[in-house]
C-alpha positions in Angstrom: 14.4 -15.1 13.0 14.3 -15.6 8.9 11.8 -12.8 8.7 13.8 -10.6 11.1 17.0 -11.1 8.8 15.3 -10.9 5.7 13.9 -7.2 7.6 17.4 -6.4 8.4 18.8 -6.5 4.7 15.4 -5.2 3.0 16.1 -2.2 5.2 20.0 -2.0 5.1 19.9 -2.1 1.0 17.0 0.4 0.6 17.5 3.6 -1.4 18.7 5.5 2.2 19.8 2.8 3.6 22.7 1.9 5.5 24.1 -0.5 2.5 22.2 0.9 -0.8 21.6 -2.0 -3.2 19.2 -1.2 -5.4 19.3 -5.1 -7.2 19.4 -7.0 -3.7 16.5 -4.9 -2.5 14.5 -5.3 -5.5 15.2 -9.0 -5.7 14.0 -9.5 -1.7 11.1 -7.1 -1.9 10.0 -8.9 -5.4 10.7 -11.8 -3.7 8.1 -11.1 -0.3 5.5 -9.0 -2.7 5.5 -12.9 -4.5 5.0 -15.0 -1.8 2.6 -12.6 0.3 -0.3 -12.8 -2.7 -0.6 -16.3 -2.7 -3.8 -17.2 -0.7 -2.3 -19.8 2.1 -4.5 -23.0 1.0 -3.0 -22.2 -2.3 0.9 -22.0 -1.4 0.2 -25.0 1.1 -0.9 -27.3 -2.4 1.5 -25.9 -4.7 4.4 -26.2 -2.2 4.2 -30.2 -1.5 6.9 -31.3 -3.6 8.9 -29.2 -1.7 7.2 -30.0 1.9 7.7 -33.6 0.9 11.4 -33.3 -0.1 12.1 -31.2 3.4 10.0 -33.6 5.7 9.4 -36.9 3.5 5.8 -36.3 3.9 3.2 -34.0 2.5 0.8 -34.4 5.5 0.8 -33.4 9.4 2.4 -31.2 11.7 6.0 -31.7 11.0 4.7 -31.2 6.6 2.6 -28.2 7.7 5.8 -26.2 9.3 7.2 -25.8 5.5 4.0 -24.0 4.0 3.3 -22.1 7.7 7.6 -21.0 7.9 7.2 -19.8 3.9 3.7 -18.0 4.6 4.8 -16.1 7.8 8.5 -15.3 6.8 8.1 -12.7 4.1 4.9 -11.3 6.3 6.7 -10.3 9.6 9.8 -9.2 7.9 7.5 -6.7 5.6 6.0 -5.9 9.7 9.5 -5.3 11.2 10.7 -3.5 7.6 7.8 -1.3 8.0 8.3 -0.5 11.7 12.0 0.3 10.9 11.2 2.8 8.3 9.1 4.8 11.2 12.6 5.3 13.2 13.5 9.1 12.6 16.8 9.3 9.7 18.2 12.2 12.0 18.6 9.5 14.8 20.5 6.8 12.1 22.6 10.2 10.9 23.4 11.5 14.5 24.5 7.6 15.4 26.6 7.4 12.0 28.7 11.0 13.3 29.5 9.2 16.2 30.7 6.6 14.7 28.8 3.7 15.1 28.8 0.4 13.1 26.4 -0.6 11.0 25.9 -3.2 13.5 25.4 -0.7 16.5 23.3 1.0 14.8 20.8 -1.6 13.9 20.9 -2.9 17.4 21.2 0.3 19.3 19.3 2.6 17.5 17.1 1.4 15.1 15.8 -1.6 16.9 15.5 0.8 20.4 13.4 3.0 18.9 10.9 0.5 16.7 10.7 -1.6 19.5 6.8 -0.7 20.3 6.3 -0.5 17.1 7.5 -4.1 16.4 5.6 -5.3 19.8 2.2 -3.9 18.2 3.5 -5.8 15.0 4.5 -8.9 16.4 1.1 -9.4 17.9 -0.3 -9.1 14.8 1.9 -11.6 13.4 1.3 -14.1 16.4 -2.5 -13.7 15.6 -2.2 -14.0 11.6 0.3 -16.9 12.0 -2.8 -18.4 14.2 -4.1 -18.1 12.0 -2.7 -19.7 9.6 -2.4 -22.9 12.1 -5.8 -23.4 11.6 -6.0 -23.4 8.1 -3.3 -26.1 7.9 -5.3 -28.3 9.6 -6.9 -29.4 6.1 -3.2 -30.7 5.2 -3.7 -32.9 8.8 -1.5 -30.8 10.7 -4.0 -31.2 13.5 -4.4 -28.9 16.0 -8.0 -26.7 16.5 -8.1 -26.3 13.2 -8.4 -29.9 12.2 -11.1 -30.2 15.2 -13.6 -27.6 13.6 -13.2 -28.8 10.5 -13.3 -33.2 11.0 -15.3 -33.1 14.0 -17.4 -30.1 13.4 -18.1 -29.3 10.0 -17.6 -32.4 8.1 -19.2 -34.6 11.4 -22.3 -31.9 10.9 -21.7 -30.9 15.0 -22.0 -27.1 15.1 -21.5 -27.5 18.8 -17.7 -28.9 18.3 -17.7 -26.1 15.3 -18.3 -23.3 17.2 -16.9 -24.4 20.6 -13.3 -24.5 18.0 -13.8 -20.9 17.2 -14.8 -19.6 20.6 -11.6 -21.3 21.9 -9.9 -19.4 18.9 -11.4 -16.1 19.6 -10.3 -16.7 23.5 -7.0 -16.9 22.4 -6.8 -14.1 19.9 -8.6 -11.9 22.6 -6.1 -12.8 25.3 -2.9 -12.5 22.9 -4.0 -9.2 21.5 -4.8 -7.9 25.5 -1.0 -9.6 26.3 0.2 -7.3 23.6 -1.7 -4.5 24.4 -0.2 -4.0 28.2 3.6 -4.8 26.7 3.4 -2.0 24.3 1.8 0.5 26.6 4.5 -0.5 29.1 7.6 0.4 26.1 5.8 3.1 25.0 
């Protein structure tokens, strides 16, 4: 939802967009062009005070959802912002003539036509944000992550190791087919 809004306003204050603001826009695009270059171990460490502020802890699941929610925020709203640009002006323009809201227009129009667009995005974002899971599993967040790395790789048991990352490649496999037919089916 946060990357979705932060899509919505990155959009709306863009050069030809439907609220120009050239200082908000730079601001929120400086602002996901920031957090976007930190490698994810790294944001995870230098985050902590923070994590431990939000959750009173710096470790496990509940400590991992600070660093996962500011890793994967600015990444699917630079995804949706992306798969707004691709909706055709003359459509925005024909729906401003008529007299549509700002509001109507987002919903109606924009988000109509990017919607397979934002389906083959999404399931990127599912997958990276997977991703990402598993790396916050050195933070003890748990989860497959933490398996591969404590009872595989640190435990010496390639078996556990590579039995985590079959299971991982299972999933991706079967999210990225899920995607696949719901896209075809929009498109």
């Amino acid at each position: 939802m946060l990357g979705f809004l932060l899509a919505i306003a990155l959009f709306m204050t863009r050069e030809h967009g439907l609220k120009p603001n050239k200082k908000i826009h730079t601001i929120l695009n400086g602002f996901i062009s920031i957090v976007r270059s930190f490698p994810f171990v790294i944001l995870m460490v230098s985050v902590i005070p923070v994590t431990r502020y939000i959750t009173g802890s710096s470790i496990g699941w509940k400590a991992a959802l600070v660093p996962l929610t500011m890793a994967s925020v600015p990444f699917i709203a630079r995804m949706f912002e992306n798969s707004f640009k691709e909706v055709n002006p003359s459509l925005i323009e024909a729906a401003k003539s008529f007299g549509a809201s700002d509001f109507q227009i987002i919903f109606n129009v924009i988000l109509a036509d990017a919607l397979p667009s934002l389906i083959s995005g999404s399931i990127l974002c599912i997958i990276q944000i997977l991703n990402l899971t598993a790396v916050a599993g050195t933070i003890g967040a748990g989860g497959l992550g933490a398996s591969a790395l404590q009872y595989g790789y640190q435990s010496f048991n390639d078996r556990v190791m590579y039995s985590v990352v079959l299971v991982l490649m299972i999933l991706v496999i079967g999210i990225q087919f899920g995607g696949d037919k719901i896209y075809k089916r929009l498109k």
